[in-house]
N, C-alpha and C positions, 0 to 999 in steps of 0.2 A: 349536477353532481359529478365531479371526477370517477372514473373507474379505480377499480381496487387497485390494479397495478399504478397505477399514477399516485394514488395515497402511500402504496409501501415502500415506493421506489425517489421517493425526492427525498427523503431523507441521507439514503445514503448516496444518492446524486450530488448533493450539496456538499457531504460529508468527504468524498473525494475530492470535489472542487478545493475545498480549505485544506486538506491533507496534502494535496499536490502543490498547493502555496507552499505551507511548510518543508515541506519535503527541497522544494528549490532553497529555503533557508538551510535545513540540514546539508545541503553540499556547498550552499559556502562556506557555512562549516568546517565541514573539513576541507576544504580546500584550505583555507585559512589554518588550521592543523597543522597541515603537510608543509605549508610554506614557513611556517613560523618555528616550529619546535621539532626544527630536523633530527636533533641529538637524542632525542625523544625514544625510551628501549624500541626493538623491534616487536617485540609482545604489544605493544600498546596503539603501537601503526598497527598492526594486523587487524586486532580489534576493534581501531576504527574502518578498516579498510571492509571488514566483514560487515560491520554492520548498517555502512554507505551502500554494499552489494544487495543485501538482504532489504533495505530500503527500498532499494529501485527495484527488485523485485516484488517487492510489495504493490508499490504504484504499479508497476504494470499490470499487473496481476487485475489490483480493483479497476483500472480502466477496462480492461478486457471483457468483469464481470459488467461493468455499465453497457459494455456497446453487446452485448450477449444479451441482456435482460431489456434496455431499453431502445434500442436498434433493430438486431437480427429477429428478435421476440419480440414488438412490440405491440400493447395492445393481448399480446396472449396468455391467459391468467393462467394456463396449465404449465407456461415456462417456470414461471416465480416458485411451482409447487413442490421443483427437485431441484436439488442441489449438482452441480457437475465438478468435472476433477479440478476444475482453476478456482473454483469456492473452496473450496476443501484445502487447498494449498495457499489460497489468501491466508486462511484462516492458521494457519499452520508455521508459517515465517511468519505471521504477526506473533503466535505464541513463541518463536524461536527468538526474535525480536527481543523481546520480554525475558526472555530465559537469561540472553547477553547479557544486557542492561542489569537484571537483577541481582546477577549472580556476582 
C-alpha cells in the first residue's frame, strides 16, 4: 500500500509534468507572435509579453513546490499539512493568469 504522501502527491506530479509540456508550446507561441505580427499595437505585445512572464513564473513556482514536497520532504506527511509562501504564490499568478486572459 503506498503512503499517504505518494497518493496525494502524483497527481499533481504528473499534472506539472503535462503543464511544463505545454508551457514549452506556449512559448513557441509567442515566439511565433513576435516574429510574425511585428506591426501588431504595443498594448497587445505587452500582453502577451506579461503573460509569457507570469507563465514562467508559474512553472517555476510548481517545480519548486514538487522538489519541496517530494524531494527535500519526502516521505514526511507533516510537510504536505501546511501550505508555504511559494504555494500561496503558485496559486496566486495562476488566479492573475486567469484574471488576464479573462478580462
Amino acid at each position: 500500500m503506498p503512503s499517504l504522501v505518494v497518493l496525494l502527491l502524483r497527481g499533481p506530479l504528473i499534472g506539472i509534468c503535462l503543464g511544463s509540456c505545454l508551457y514549452g508550446i506556449t512559448c513557441l507561441q509567442a515566439l511565433f507572435y513576435f516574429r510574425t505580427y511585428v506591426d501588431d499595437r504595443r498594448s497587445l505585445k505587452l500582453t502577451v509579453a506579461l503573460l509569457l512572464t507570469l507563465e514562467t513564473l508559474h512553472v517555476v513556482l510548481s517545480m519548486w513546490i514538487v522538489d519541496y514536497y517530494l524531494v527535500t520532504n519526502y516521505a514526511k506527511e507533516l510537510a504536505i499539512q501546511s501550505a508555504t509562501w511559494f504555494t500561496t504564490a503558485t496559486y496566486s499568478i495562476g488566479f492573475m493568469i486567469d484574471l488576464v486572459v479573462y478580462s
